[in-house]
N, C-alpha and C positions, 0 to 999 in steps of 0.2 A: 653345537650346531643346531639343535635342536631348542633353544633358547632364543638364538637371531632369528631362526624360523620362525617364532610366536611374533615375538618382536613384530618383525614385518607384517604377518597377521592383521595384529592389534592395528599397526599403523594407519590398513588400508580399510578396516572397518570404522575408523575413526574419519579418515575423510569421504565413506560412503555417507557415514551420518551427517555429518559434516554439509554435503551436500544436498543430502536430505530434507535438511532444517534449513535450508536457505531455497527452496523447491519452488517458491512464490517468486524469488528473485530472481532463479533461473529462465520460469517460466516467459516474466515480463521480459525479461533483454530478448529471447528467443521469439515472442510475438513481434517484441518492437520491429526488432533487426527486420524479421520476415516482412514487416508491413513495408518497411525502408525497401526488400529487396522486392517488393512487388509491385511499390509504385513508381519506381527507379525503371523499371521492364516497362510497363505500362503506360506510363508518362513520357519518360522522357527518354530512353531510347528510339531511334528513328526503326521503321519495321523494315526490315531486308525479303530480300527474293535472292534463291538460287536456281542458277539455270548451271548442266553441266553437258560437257562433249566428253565422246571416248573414240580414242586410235588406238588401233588396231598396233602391235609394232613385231614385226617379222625382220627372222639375224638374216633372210635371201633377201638379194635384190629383188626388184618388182621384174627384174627382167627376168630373172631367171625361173627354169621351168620346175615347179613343184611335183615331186616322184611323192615322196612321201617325208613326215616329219618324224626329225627322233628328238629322243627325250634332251639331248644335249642342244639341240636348236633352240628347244624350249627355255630351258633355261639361261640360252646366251641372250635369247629374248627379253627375259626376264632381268639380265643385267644392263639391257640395253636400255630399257625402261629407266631405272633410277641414271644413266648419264642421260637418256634426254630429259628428266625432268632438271636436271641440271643445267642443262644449254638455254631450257624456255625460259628460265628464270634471270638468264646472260642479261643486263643492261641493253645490248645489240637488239635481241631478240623484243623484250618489253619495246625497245625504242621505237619499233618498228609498229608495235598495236599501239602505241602511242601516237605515230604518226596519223595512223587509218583513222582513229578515233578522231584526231583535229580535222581528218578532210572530212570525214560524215558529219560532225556537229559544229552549232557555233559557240564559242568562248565563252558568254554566259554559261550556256547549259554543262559545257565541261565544268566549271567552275563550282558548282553547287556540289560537284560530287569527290573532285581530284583537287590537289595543286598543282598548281601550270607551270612549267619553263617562262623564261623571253619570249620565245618562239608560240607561246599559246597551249604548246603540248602536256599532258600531265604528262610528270616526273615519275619513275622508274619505280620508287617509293612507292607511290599512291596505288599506281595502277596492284600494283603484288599486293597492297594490303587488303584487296579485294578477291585474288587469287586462290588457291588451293591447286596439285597438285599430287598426285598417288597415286601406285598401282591398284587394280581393283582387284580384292581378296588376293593379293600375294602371286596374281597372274601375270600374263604378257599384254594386259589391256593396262593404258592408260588414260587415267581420268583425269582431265581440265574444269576447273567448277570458277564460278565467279559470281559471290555473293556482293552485292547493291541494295540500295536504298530503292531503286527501280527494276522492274520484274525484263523491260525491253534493256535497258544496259547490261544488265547482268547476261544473256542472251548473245548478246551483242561481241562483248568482251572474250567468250569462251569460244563463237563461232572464228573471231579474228586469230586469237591463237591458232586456233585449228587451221587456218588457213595458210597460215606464215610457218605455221611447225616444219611440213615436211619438204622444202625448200633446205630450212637452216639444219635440220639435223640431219639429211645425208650427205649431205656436202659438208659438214663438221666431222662428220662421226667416218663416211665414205664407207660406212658398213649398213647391210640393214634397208628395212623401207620401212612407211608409215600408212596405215588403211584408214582412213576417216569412217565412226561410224555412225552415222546419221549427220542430225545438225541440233544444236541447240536450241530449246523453245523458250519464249518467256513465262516462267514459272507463275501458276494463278492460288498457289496458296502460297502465304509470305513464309519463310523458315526462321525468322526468327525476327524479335528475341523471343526467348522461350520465358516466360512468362512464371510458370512451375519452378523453371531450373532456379532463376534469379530468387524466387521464393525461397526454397528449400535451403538456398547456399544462405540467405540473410539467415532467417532460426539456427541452421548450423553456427555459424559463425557467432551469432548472438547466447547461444549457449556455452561452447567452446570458449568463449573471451570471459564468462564471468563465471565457468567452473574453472576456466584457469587460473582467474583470480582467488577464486574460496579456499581451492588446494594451496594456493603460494601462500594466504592468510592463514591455513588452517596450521600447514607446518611449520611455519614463519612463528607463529601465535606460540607463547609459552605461557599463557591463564590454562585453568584448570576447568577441565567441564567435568572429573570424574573425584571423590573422593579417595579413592582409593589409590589414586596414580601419586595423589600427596605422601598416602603414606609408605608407597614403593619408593619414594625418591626422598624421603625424609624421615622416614621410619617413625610419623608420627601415627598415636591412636585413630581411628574413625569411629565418631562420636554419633556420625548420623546425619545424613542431607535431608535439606527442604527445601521442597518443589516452589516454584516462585508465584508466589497468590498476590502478588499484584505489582502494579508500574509506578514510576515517576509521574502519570499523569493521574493517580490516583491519590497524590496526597491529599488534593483540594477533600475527596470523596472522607479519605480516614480521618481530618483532621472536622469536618462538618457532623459532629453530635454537639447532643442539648444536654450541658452540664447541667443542669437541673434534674434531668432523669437522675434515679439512682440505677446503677451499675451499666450505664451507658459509655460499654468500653468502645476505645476506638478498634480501625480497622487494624489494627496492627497486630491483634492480641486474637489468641486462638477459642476467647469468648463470643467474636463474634460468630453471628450464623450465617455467613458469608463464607468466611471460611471453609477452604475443604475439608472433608473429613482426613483425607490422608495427609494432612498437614498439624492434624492435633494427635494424629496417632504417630507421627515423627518425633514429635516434641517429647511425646510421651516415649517412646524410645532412648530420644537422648538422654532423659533426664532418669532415666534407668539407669546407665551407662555412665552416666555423670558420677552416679550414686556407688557403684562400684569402684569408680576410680579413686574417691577418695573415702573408701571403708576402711582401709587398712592406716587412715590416717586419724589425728586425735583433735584436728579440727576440719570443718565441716566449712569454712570460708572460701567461698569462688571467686577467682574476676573474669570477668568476659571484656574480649576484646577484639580487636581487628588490628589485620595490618594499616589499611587503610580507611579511610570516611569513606561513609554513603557504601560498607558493605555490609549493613546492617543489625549490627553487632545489639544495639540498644532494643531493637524490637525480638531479636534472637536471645536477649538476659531476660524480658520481661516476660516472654511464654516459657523460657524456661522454669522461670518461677513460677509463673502458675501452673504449673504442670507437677510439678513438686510439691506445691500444697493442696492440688487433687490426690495425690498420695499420703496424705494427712501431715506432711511437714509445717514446722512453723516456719516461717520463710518472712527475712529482713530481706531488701530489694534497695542495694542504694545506688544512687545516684553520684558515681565517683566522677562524672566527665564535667567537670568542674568550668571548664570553656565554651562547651558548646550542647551545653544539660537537654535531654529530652525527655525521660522519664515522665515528668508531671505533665506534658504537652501528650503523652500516650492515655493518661489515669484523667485527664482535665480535669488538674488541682492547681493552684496557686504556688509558686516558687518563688514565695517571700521569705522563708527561713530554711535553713536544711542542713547540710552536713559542713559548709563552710564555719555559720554561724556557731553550731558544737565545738567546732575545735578552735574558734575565734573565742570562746567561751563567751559570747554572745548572748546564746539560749542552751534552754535544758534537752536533752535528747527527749522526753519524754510533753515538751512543751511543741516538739517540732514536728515528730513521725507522724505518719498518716496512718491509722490504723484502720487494716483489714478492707487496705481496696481492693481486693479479694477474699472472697469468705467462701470456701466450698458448703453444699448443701448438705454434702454423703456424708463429706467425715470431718475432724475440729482443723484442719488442714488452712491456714489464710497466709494472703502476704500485705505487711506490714513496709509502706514504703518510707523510705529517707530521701527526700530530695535535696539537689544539689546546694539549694541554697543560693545567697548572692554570689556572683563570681567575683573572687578574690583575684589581687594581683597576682600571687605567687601557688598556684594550683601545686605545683611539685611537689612543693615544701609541707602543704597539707597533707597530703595524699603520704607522706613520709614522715608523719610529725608523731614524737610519740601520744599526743591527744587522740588520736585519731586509733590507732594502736589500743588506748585502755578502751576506748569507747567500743569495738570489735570483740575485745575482752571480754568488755560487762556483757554485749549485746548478747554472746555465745551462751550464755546463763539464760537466755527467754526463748531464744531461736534453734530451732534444729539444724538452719542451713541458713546463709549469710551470700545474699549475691550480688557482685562489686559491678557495677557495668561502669568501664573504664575507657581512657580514651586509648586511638589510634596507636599503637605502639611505635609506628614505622614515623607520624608525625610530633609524638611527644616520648619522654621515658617516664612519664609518671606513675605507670601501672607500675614498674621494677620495685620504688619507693615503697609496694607492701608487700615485697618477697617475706618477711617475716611474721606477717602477719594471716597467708592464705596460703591455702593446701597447692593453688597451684594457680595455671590461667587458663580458659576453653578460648582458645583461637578462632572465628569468625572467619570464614573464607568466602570469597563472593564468587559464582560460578560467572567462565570465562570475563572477569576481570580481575582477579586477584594472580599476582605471576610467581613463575617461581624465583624471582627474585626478592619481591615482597615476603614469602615466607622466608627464605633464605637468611633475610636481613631481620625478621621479627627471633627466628630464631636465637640468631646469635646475640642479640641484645640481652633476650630471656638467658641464655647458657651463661654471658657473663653477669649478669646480676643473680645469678643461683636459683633464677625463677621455674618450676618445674610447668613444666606444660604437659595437663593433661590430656590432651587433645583439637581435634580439630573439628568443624562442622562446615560444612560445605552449602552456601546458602544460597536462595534464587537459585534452585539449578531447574532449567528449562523444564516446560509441562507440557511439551506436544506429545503425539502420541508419535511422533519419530525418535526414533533412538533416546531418548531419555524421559518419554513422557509416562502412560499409564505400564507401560510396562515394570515401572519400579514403583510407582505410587497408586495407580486406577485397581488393576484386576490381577497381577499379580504382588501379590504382599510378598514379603521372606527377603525384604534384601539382608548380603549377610553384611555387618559392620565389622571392619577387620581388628578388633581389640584382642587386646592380648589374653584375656579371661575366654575365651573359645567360644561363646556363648551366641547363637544366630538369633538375633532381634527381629522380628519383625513388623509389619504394617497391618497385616491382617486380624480378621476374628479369629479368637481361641487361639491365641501364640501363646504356649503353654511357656517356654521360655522366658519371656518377657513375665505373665504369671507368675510363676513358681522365682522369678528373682523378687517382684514386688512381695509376694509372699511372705520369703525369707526374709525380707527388710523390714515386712509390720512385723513378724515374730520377734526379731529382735530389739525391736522397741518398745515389744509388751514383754519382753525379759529386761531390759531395762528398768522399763516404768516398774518390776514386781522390785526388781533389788533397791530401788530407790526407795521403795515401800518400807521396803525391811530393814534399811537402815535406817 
């Protein structure tokens, strides 16, 4: 019970967010609509006047002599009331102000306000749709009102009622009389339209229609906006989200440097100084995280990958590696996506020779690699790229060939960590092709567009091809400061990543956690580096 309770919770603070982030979009339907409901009042409604009468209605005849009233007369009075408003509303009764109304005006002037019979008269319809009708406050008074486009008709209409009423209803009813009390005037302020109301009802209305739509989208919606929710429903690692530092319309901007500079990286990479800081202290997270996942293993080979294109899997391989060799690793960076290669378009280097041509035995691995388009300043830490080379017909078969296999091999002999950036899993299987050859794959997730069907389906490709998945990274996820913005990335640091090593990563200064793992990882590389001495 207490589980569906959270449940439910979580749900509704998900579409408070939810709504929050779309707060711009509610605001514009909510002005629109209001301006729609204020020009509609203002414009083009015609302005009405009400004029009303009130009678008097008593359960004695008029004839009869008044001693005193009890409280039961009163209330027969009071029932008396709603059957005569009943009678006034009789076809008969309207017939009749219908009539008076043709002998005081002429046919034109009816004509602008009612619709007319044969006869000239308005119809029974028209005149009521001007009418109203009701006790006043739940007494023995009844009110006749007659709202028009004109302040004398309207006057006109309530006074004729009032004249014909008590005629037809003692002689219907044969109980009862009716006191007239005054006469109706023509009203000198209009009553409507109301101006305000038509306002208020458009913003309502305009808000209402597109938060109803965000909720039906939001729950409709099976993308991910949380990483963690991945690994509640798939029991995969949380390797680490990154806030989303730029758009689709920002390629022009990342891909505009001057390859003549030296180390004039693109936007993509957590060099430049564009970048936010909490997006290279993420990276640095993951690649903590990374490092732990495959310690207990004897090689040190990554692929990175996506389920689908454009979730940015290739720019999420290449800061991971340089993030990894600010931690003094030597770090190989190849270029596995064989169809659709970006790496050297990130490094703006030439993709005339590369990892095709190696296994085509084309060229020499050491004629092809780009060495140290990364070189950290602090410590001996670079990455050493492979690019893809020409694209071959048969990308699968490379990517699976045992060339490619020794070449991984030797590479493991120079490099401390080897990182495959690989294609689309869900569009190709050729990442599978090097189950034997790497510790595992980091899975690339794109916030609210990657589904859970998309993992669903990357999964089970990986489970039958024996491919271990290290985890998952949750990438672009939104950077407002509503629900997913500085709160995980701006000012507060410490989000926790749910790995199964227990260990709270976070963004901030002085994460001794994060510390004391990096720590541990140069101790044991300077225990290394002594036994390799000694032997």
């Amino acid at each position: 019970m207490e589980q569906q309770k959270d449940e439910v919770e979580i749900d509704l603070l998900e579409l408070f967010w939810a709504l929050l982030r779309k707060w711009w979009m509610l605001t514009i339907a909510a002005v629109l609509c209001a301006a729609i409901g204020f020009s509609y009042a203002k414009f083009y409604l015609p302005e009405t006047f009400t004029s009303s009468i009130r009678m008097y209605v008593k359960n004695l005849n008029s004839t009869e002599t008044v001693s005193s009233v009890t409280t039961s007369d009163l209330n027969a009075s009071k029932s008396l009331v709603m059957t005569y408003i009943v009678i006034l509303k009789d076809p008969v009764v309207v017939g009749e102000v219908a009539e008076t109304l043709a002998e005081n005006h002429e046919r034109d002037y009816l004509n602008r306000y009612f619709a007319l019979d044969e006869n000239g008269c308005p119809t029974t319809g028209s005149i009521l749709n001007y009418v109203s009708m009701g006790a006043v406050d739940n007494t023995e008074v009844l009110k006749v009102s007659a709202t028009t486009p004109n302040a004398k008709l309207s006057a006109e209409i309530s006074n004729i009622f009032a004249e014909v009423a008590p005629d037809y209803l003692i002689r219907i009813v044969g109980a009862g009389s009716v006191e007239i009390i005054g006469a109706a005037v023509p009203a000198t302020v209009k009553s409507g339209p109301s101006v305000s109301r038509y306002t208020i009802m458009g913003f309502l209305i305009g808000f209402i229609l597109v938060a109803a739509a965000i909720v039906i989208r939001t729950i409709t919606d099976n993308t991910f906006r949380d990483a963690e929710d991945i690994n509640k429903k798939f029991g995969l690692s949380v390797l680490g989200e990154v806030m989303d530092y730029g758009t689709k319309k920002d390629k022009k901007k990342r891909r505009n440097v001057d390859p003549s500079k030296k180390n004039n990286f693109s936007f993509e990479t957590i060099l430049n100084k564009e970048i936010p800081f909490s997006v290279v202290e993420s990276f640095k997270s993951i690649r903590t995280n990374i490092m732990f996942a495959v310690a207990t293993q004897g090689k040190k080979v990554i692929a990175v990958t996506s389920a689908n294109p454009s979730e940015g899997k290739s720019s999420t391989t290449t800061n991971i590696a340089i993030a990894m060799a600010m931690a003094n690793e030597k770090v190989l960076l190849i270029d596995g996506d064989l169809r659709k290669p970006v790496q050297h378009k990130i490094y703006n280097i030439k993709n005339d020779s590369g990892l095709s041509n190696i296994v085509s035995k084309q060229k020499k691995f050491d004629a092809v690699v780009h060495k140290a388009v990364y070189k950290d300043k602090d410590c001996d830490g670079f990455v050493d790229l492979l690019t893809a080379g020409t694209i071959p017909p048969n990308p699968s078969e490379i990517l699976a060939s045992e060339a490619l296999k020794n070449l991984i091999t030797e590479a493991s002999e120079q490099y401390t960590v080897i990182l495959i950036d690989t294609p689309p899993v869900n569009m190709v299987s050729d990442v599978y092709g090097l189950s034997d050859s790497i510790a595992g794959i980091v899975l690339v997730a794109e916030f609210e567009g990657t589904t859970s069907y998309d993992i669903k389906h990357a999964l089970e490709g990986a489970k039958l091809s024996n491919v271990n998945v290290l985890g998952v990274i949750l990438n672009a996820v939104a950077g407002s400061s509503t629900g997913y913005g500085y709160k995980k990335y701006g000012y507060k640091y410490g989000y926790k990543y749910g790995y199964k090593y227990g260990y709270r990563y976070g963004y901030g200064y002085g994460n001794n956690n994060e510390k004391k793992a990096e720590e541990a990882l140069a101790a044991k590389k300077e225990q290394e580096k002594a036994t390799d001495k000694k032997s």
